[in-house]
Structures are given as C-alpha cells and as structure tokens.
C-alpha positions as CSV (number, residue, x, y, z in Angstrom):
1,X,111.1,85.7,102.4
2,X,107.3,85.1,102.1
3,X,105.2,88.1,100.5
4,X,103.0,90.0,102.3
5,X,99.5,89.3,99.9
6,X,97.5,91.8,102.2
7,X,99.8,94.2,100.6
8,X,99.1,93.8,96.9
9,X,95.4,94.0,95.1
10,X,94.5,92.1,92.4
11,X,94.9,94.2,89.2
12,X,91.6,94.0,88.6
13,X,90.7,96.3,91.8
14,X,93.1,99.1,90.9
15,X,91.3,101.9,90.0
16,X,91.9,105.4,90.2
17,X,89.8,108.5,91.3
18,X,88.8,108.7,88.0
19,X,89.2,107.9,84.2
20,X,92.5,109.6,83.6
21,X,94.5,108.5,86.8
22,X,93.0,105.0,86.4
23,X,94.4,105.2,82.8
24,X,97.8,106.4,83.8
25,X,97.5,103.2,86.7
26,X,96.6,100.5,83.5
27,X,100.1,102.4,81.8
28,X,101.9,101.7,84.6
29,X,101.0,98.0,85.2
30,X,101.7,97.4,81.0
31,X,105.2,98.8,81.5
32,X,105.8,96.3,84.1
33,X,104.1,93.1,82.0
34,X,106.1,94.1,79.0
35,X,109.0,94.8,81.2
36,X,109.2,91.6,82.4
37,X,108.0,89.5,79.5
38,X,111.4,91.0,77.6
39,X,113.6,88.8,79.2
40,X,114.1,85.3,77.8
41,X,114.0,83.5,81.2
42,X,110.2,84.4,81.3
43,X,107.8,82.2,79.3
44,X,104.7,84.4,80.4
45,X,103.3,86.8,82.5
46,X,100.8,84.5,85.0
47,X,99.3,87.0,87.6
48,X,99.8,90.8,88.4
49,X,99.2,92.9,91.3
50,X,99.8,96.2,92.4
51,X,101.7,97.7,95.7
52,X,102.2,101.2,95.3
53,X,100.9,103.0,92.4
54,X,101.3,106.7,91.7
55,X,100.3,107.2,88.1
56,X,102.9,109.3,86.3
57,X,105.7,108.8,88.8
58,X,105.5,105.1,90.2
59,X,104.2,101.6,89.8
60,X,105.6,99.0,92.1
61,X,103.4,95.5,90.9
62,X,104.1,91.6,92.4
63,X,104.5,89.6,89.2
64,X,104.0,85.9,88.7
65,X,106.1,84.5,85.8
66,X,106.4,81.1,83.8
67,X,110.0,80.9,84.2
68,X,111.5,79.9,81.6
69,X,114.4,77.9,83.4
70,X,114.1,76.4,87.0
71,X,116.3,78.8,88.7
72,X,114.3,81.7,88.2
73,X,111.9,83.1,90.7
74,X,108.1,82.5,89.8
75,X,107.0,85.7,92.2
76,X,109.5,89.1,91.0
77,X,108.9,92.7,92.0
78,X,108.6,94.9,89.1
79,X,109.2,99.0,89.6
80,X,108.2,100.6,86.6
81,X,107.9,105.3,86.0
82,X,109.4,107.9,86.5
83,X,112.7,105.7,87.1
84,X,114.8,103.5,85.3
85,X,112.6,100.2,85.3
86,X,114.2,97.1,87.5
87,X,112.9,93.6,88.6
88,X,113.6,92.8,91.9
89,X,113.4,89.1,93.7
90,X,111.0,89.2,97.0
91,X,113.9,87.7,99.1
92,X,114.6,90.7,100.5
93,X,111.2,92.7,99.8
94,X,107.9,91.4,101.9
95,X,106.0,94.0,100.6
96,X,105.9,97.3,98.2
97,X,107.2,99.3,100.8
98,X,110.0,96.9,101.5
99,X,110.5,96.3,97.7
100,X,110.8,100.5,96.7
101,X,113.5,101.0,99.6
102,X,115.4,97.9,98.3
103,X,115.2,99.5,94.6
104,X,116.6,102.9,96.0
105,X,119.3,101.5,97.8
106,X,120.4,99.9,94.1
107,X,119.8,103.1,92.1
108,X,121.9,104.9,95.0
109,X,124.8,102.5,94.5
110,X,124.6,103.7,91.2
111,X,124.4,107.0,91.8
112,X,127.3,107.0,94.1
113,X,128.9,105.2,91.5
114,X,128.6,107.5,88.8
115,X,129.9,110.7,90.8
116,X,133.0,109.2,92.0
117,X,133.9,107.9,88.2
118,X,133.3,103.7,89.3
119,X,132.6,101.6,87.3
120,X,128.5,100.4,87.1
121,X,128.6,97.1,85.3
122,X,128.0,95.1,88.3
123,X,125.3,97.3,89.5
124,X,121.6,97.2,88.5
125,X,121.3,98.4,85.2
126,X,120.0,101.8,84.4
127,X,118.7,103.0,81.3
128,X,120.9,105.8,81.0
129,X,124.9,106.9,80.5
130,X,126.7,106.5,83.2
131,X,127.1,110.4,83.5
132,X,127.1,113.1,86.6
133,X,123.9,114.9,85.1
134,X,122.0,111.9,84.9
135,X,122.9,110.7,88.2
136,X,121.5,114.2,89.9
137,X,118.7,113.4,88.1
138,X,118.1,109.9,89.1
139,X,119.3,111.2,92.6
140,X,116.3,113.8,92.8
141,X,113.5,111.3,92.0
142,X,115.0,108.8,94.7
143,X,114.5,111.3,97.6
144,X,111.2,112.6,96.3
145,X,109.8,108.4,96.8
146,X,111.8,108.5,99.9
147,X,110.1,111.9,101.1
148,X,107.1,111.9,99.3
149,X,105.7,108.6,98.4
150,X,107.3,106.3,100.7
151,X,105.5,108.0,103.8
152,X,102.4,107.3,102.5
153,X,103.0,103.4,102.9
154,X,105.1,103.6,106.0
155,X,102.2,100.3,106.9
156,X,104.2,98.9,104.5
157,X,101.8,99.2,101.8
C-alpha cells in the first residue's frame, strides 16, 4: 500500500498553538526517532513527518529509515504517548488514521489476551506485565483515541 503524503507534514511545519504544546509535539516526534533508531535493523533516521499529533496523549509520525538489512521497510509508522510505543509497516495503514486503528486493533489482541489468561508472546509487544490491571488500563486509552481523537481525523488525517 502506497502512503497517503497529503496526510503527513513535514516536521518542520508542526507547530502548536503555542510554546508549550509545540514543545510537548517536538517530545513526541523524539520518542518516535529514538524509538526507532533502538532497533539494530535501522542504520538511521532519514525523514520524519507527523499524522496525528496530540501532545501529551499521541504522536502518530511516518518515518523513513536506513535499513539496516534489505528486508526491512524504508517507510514505518511510529505511535509514540500515552500508549505503549509500536512501529507499524504502511502495508496496511495509508494514512495516520488508517495506521492508529491498525495499532488499536494490536493493543486489543492484547488486551483480550491478557483477560482471558493467553499467552502474548506473539502479539505486539507492550511495555508492561501481562496483567488484568494493566490491560483495563491500556483498554481505557484505546477507546478514548477511538472516541476522542480518532473522530477528529475521520478525513483520514
């Protein structure tokens, strides 16, 4: 699947309403760059753009990597906030919008995982125990993006 560009902007043009939410937007987009740049299959961080950005709950950027081997994806998704972080590859995500329902659907397998006592190795990883109280938790922040912030990019963006 191709990505939607007239989805993204440039880094560059994110800017908030004002100091401190453009602040809490440039936290956001350095958790996704150091996010990705963790892995050993990505030789650098080329290009970054943002989709949807709520600072403090949030940040859904298009990354461009140097892979570091040829079967990696040059062009990832990266969720970073409020969540556990994930990458995501844009086969299935043309845009932010399409990208944050496709990272809730994983972080609901997991969920669902967890309160029935299944195993989550072979889900996406989440950066907490695999325990009922951190599920409801995870569980709450999923519907809020699916209430609250989703909505707000139902064009996709």
């Amino acid at each position: 699947m191709t990505v939607d560009m007239s989805k993204v902007l440039p880094l560059a043009e994110l800017v908030g309403e004002d100091a401190e939410e453009t602040k809490g937007f440039e936290e956001l987009a350095r958790q996704a760059r150091e996010l990705i740049s963790s892995f050993e299959w990505c030789a650098g961080v080329q290009e970054v753009y943002s989709g949807i950005v709520v600072a403090g709950v949030i940040g859904v950027f298009l990354v461009r990597i140097l892979p570091a081997r040829p079967d990696i994806d040059e062009w990832l998704w990266v969720i970073v906030g409020d969540v556990p972080p994930a990458y995501l590859v844009t086969d299935e995500a043309s845009s932010p919008g399409e990208a944050l329902v496709v990272y809730v659907d994983l972080m609901r397998q997991w969920v669902a995982a967890v309160n029935v006592g299944q195993p989550v190795t072979d889900l996406v990883p989440v950066n907490a125990a695999p325990m009922k109280e951190f599920a409801a938790m995870l569980d709450s922040r999923l519907r809020f993006l699916l209430e609250r912030v989703l909505p707000e990019y139902a064009d996709g963006r």
